[in-house]
N, C-alpha and C positions, 0 to 999 in steps of 0.2 A: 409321543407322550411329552419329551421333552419341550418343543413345540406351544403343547397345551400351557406345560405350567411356565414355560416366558413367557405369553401371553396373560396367562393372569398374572404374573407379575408385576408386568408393565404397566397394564390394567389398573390393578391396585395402585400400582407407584401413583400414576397420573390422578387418581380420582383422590388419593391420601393429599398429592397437591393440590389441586383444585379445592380441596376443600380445609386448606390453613388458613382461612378467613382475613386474606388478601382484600384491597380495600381497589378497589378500581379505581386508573387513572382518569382525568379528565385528557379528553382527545388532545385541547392546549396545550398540556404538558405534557403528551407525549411528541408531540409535532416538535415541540421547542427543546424534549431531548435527543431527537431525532435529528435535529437540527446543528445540536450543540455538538454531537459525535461527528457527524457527516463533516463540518467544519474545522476539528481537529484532525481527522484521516485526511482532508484536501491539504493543510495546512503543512502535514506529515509527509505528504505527499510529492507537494512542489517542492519541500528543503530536501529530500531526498534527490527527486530530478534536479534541482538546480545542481546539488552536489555533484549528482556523476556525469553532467553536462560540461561542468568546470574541469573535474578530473580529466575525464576525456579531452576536454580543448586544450590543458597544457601538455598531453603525452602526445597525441597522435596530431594537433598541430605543431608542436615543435619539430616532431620530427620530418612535418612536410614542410616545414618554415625553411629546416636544414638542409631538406634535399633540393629544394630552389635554389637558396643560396650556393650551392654547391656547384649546382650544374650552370648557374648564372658565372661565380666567378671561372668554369673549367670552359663558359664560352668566351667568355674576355681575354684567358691565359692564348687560345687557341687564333684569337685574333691578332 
């Protein structure tokens, strides 16, 4: 029973939407907001990656920058 009446619920909800006399988009302008979103997500996307591309090259190269240097000058001492 429960069941029943979610479904007419939903039902209703859906068809009470469909019918606020919404005005259809033209396909152009949806393309071009389709567009205009997709373009802010890429744009969010690479300053994010560039961010933690950076983070990362200054932690975990430094600390192999150090351990080269390390082991380079403990081969020179040993020479």
């Amino acid at each position: 029973m429960r069941k029943v009446i979610l479904s007419l619920a939903v039902i209703g909800g859906v068809v009470f939407l469909q019918s606020c006399g919404e005005t259809k988009m033209d396909p152009a302008a949806v393309q071009a907001k389709v567009d205009s979103l997709a373009a802010t997500k890429i744009e969010e996307a690479t300053a994010k990656a560039t961010q933690d591309c950076e983070a990362r090259m200054t932690t975990e190269l430094k600390s192999m920058t150090d351990s080269l240097v390390h082991a380079a000058q403990m081969a020179q001492a040993a020479q």
